[in-house]
C-alpha positions as CSV (number, residue, x, y, z in Angstrom):
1,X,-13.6,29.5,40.4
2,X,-14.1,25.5,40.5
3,X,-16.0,24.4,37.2
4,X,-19.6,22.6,37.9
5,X,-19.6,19.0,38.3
6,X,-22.0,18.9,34.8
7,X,-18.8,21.1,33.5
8,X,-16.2,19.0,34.7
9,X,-17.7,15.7,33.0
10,X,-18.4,17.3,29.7
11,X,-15.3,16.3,27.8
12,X,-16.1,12.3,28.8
13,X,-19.4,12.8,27.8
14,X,-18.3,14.0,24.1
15,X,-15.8,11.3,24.0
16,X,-18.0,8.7,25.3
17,X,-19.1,7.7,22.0
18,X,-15.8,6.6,20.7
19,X,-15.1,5.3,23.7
20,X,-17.9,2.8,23.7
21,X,-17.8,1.7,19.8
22,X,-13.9,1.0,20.6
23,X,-14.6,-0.9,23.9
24,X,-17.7,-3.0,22.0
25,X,-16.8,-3.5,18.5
26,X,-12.8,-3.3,18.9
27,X,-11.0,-4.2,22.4
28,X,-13.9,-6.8,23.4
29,X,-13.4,-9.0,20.1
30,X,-9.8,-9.0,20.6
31,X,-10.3,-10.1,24.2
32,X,-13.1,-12.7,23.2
33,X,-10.6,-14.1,20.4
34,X,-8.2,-14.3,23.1
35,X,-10.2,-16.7,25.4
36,X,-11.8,-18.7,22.6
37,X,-8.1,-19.6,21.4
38,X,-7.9,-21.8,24.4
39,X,-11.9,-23.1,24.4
40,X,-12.8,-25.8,22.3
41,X,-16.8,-23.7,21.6
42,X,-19.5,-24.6,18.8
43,X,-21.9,-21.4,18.8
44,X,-24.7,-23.1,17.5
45,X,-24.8,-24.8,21.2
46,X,-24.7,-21.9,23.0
47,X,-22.0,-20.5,25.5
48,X,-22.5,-22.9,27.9
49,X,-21.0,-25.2,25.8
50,X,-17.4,-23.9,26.0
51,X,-14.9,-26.5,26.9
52,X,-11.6,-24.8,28.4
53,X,-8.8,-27.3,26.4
54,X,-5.9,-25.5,27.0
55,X,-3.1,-25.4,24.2
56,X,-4.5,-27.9,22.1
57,X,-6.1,-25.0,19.5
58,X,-2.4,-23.5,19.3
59,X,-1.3,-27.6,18.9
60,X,-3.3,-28.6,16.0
61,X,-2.9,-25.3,14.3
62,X,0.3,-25.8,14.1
63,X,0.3,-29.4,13.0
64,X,-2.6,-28.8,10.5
65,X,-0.8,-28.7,7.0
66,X,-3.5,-26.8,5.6
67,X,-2.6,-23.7,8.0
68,X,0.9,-24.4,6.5
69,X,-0.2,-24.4,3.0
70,X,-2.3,-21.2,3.7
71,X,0.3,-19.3,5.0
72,X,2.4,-20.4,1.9
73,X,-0.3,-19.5,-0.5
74,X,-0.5,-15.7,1.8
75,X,3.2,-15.0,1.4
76,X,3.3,-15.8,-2.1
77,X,0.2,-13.5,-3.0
78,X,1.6,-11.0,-0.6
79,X,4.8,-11.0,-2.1
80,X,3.8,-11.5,-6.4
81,X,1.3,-8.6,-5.8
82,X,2.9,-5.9,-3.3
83,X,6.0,-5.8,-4.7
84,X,5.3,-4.8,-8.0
85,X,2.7,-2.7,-6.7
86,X,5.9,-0.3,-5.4
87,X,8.5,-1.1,-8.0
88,X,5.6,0.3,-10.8
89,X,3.3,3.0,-8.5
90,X,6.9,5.3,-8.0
91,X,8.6,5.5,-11.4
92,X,4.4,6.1,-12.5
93,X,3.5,9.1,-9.2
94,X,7.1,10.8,-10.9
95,X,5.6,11.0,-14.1
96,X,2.0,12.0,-13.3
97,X,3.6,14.8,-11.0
98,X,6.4,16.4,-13.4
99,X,4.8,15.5,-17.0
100,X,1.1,15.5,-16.9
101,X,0.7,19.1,-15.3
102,X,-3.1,20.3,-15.4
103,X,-4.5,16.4,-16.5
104,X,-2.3,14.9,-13.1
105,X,-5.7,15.3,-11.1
106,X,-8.0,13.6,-13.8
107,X,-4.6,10.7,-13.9
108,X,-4.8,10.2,-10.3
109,X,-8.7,9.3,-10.4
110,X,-8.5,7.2,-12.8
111,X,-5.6,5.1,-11.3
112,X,-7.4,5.3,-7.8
113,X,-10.8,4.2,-9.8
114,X,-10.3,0.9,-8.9
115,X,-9.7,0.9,-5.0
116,X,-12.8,2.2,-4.5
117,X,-14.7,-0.1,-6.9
118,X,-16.7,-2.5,-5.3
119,X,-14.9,-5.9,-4.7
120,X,-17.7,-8.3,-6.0
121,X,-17.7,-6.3,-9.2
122,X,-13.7,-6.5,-9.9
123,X,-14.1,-10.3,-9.7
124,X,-16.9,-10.9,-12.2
125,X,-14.7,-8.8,-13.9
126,X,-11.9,-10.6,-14.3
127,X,-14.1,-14.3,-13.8
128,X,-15.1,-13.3,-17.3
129,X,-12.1,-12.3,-18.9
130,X,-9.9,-14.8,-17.5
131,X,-13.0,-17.9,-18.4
132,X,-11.5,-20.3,-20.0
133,X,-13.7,-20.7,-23.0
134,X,-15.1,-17.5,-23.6
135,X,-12.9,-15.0,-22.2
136,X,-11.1,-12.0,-23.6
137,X,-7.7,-13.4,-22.2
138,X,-7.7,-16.7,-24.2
139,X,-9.5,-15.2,-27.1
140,X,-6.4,-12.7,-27.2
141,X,-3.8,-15.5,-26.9
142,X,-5.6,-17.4,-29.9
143,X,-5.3,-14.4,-32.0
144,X,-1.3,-14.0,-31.4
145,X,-1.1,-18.1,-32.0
146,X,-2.0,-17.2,-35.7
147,X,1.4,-15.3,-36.0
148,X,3.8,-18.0,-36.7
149,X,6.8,-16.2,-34.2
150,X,4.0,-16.9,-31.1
151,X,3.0,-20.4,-32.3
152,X,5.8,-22.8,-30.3
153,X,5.2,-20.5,-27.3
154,X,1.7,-20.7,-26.7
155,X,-0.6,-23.5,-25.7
156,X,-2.1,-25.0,-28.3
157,X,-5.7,-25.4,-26.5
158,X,-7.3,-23.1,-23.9
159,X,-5.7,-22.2,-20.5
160,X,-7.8,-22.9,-17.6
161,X,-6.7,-19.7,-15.3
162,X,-9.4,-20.2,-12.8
163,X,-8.7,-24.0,-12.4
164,X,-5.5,-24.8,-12.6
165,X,-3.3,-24.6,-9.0
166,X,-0.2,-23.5,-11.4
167,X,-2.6,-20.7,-12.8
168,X,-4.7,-19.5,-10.1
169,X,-2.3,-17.6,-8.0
170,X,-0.9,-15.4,-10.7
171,X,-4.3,-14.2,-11.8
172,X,-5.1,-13.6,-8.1
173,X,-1.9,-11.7,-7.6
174,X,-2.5,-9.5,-10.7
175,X,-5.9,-8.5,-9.8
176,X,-4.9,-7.4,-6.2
177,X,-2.2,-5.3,-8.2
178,X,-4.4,-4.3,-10.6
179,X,-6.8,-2.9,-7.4
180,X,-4.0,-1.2,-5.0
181,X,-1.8,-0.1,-7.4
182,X,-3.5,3.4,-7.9
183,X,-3.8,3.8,-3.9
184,X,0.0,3.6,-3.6
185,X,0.5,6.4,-6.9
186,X,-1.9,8.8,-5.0
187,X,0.6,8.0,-1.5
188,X,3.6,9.1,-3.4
189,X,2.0,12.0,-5.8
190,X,1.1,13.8,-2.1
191,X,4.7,13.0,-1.4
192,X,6.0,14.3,-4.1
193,X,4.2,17.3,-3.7
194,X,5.8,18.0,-0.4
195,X,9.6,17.8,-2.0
196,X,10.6,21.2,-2.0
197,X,11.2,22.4,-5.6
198,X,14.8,24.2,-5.2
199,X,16.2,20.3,-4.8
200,X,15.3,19.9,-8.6
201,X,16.3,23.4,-9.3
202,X,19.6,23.3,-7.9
203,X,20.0,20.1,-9.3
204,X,19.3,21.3,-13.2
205,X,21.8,24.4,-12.7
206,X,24.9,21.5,-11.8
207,X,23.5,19.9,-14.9
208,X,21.4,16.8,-13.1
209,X,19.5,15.1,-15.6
210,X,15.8,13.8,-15.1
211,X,17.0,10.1,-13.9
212,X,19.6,11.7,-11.7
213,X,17.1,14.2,-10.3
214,X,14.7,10.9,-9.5
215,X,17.5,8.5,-8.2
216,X,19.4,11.6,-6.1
217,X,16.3,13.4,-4.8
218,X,13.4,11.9,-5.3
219,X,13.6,8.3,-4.1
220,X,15.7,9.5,-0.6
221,X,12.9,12.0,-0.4
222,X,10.0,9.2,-0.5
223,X,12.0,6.8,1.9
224,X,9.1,8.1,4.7
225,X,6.3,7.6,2.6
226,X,7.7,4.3,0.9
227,X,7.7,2.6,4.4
228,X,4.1,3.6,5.1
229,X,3.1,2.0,2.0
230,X,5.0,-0.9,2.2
231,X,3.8,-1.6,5.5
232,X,0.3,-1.0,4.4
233,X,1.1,-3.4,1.9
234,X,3.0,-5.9,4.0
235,X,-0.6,-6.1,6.6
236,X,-2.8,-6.1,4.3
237,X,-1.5,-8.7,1.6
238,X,-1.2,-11.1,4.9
239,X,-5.1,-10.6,5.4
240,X,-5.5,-11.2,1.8
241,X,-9.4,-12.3,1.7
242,X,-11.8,-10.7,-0.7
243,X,-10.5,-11.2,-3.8
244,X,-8.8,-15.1,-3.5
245,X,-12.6,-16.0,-1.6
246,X,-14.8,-14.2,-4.5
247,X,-12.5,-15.5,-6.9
248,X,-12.5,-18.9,-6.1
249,X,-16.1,-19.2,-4.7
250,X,-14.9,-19.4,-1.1
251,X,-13.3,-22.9,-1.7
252,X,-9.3,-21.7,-2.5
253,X,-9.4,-22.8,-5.7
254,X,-7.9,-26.5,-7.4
255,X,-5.8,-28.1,-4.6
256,X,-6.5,-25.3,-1.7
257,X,-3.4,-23.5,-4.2
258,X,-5.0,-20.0,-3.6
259,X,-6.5,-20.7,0.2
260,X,-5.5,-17.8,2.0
261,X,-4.6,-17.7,6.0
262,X,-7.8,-15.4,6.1
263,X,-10.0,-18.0,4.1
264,X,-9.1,-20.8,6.0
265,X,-9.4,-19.3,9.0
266,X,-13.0,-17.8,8.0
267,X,-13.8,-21.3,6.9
268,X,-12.7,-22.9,10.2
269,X,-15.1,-20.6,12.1
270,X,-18.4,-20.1,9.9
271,X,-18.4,-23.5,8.0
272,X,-16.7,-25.7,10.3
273,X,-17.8,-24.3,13.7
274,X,-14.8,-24.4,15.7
275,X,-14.6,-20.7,16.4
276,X,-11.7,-21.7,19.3
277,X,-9.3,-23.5,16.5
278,X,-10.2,-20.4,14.1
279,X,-9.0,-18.1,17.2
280,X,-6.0,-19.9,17.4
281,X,-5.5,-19.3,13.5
282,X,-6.2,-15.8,13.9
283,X,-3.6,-15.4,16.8
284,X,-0.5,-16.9,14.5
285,X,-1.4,-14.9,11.5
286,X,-1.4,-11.9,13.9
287,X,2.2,-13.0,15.1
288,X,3.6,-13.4,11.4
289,X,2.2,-10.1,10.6
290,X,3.9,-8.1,13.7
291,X,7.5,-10.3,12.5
292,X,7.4,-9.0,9.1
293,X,6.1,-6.0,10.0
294,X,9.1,-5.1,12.8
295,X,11.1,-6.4,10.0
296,X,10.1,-3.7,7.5
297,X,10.6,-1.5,9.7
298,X,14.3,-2.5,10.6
299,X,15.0,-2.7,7.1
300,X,13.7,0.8,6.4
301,X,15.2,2.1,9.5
302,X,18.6,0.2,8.4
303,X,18.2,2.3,4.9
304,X,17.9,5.5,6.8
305,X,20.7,5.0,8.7
């Protein structure tokens, strides 16, 4: 028996939804970007002002130093705050998984606490603490310069860690550490989980001790899970945004030393009002992230084999 015409089409009907958020709000910006990268375009003038200019977008982007200095300032913050993100979040997931036993759960949501906190709060957070006259940081450092072992290491007046282009970018990196760290624990706790536990049992009846149980089962276990995260890590410290731009009130800090790829490109668009030049940005940040991104994954696929 043929199903009903009303039958046939239900499936697209239930899907339809999807299907028309993605085609709106996903593949048609993607397209638009596409076209504006090669239109010189001020919205406030309408879209009859679009003038097609070929290359030039891709031309000056690539000649503009501050694009150059943004991507600089990107693969620094990417690099100071992912990193350590891994190198701390697996030695910590091990213990919260073997040690903590019925507190792991309570661990976890503390140490995830701060992913979900909102991103406006986290800065004035850390605005305050890290102020340079009033803030718990400084106030901390005076206290150790009374100890006479600290006093020809320290500075003797008041760092400016908002201010200064050689200060600025550690701070940054150490809050976006600060914030993902607890996502990547609760990756490799659920990966941890799934290890089967006769690997660590076998392992203690031939007399494996707790470091050879994590270097000889538990890290070649994680390998899937530790290039998931670090790709996670790899795309999103390239879109790095939120925290430089609330940080720095939007203007990349003392000498643009904490202008992100992101920022710029955000500033190009909605302050400067050349969303074609901005597309163009968008486009080579897009290509740096798919490099480093098939380069993980050769490196990780290198490891495996």
């Amino acid at each position: 028996m043929k199903p009903l015409v009303g039958q046939a089409l239900a499936p697209y009907v239930l899907i339809s939804p999807f299907i028309v958020l993605f085609l709106v709000f996903g593949l048609f910006p993607i397209g638009f970007s596409f076209f504006l990268m090669f239109q010189m375009w001020d919205p406030v003038q309408g879209l009859g002002s679009m003038k097609f200019v070929g290359l030039d977008n891709l031309i000056f982007a690539l000649e503009d130093p501050l694009v150059w200095t943004s991507l600089g300032n990107t693969l620094w913050l990417a690099l100071a705050s992912g990193l350590p993100q891994h190198v701390v979040a697996i030695p910590l997931a091990y213990l919260i998984n073997e040690r903590l036993g019925r507190w792991r759960n309570p661990a976890m949501g503390a140490y995830f606490l701060p992913y979900i906190t909102s991103t406006v709060a986290i800065a004035m957070m850390f605005s305050s603490m890290f102020s340079t006259d009033f803030g718990i940081v400084n106030a901390a450092l005076d206290g150790l310069a009374q100890w006479p072992i600290f006093q020809s290491v320290l500075p003797a007046t008041h760092i400016d860690w908002m201010g200064s282009p050689e200060t600025i970018k550690p701070v940054i990196s150490f809050v976006v550490f600060w914030r993902y760290l607890g996502f990547n624990v609760i990756l490799y706790v659920a990966a941890m989980q799934s290890i089967p536990r006769e690997l660590y049992e076998a392992a203690r009846m031939d007399g494996a001790r707790n470091w050879q149980q994590f270097f000889f089962i538990t890290l070649p276990q994680l390998k899937p899970m530790m290039f998931f995260g670090v790709t996670l890590t790899v795309i999103g410290g390239l879109q790095l945004f939120e925290e430089p731009f609330i940080l720095t009130g939007g203007k990349g800090g003392a000498e643009y030393s904490a202008m992100t790829t992101a920022m710029y490109m955000y500033r190009t668009a909605f302050e400067f009002n050349d969303f074609g030049l901005a597309s163009a940005i968008s486009w080579l940040l897009f290509l740096v992230i798919m490099v480093l991104t098939l380069a993980t994954n050769w490196l990780f696929k290198g490891r495996q084999g």
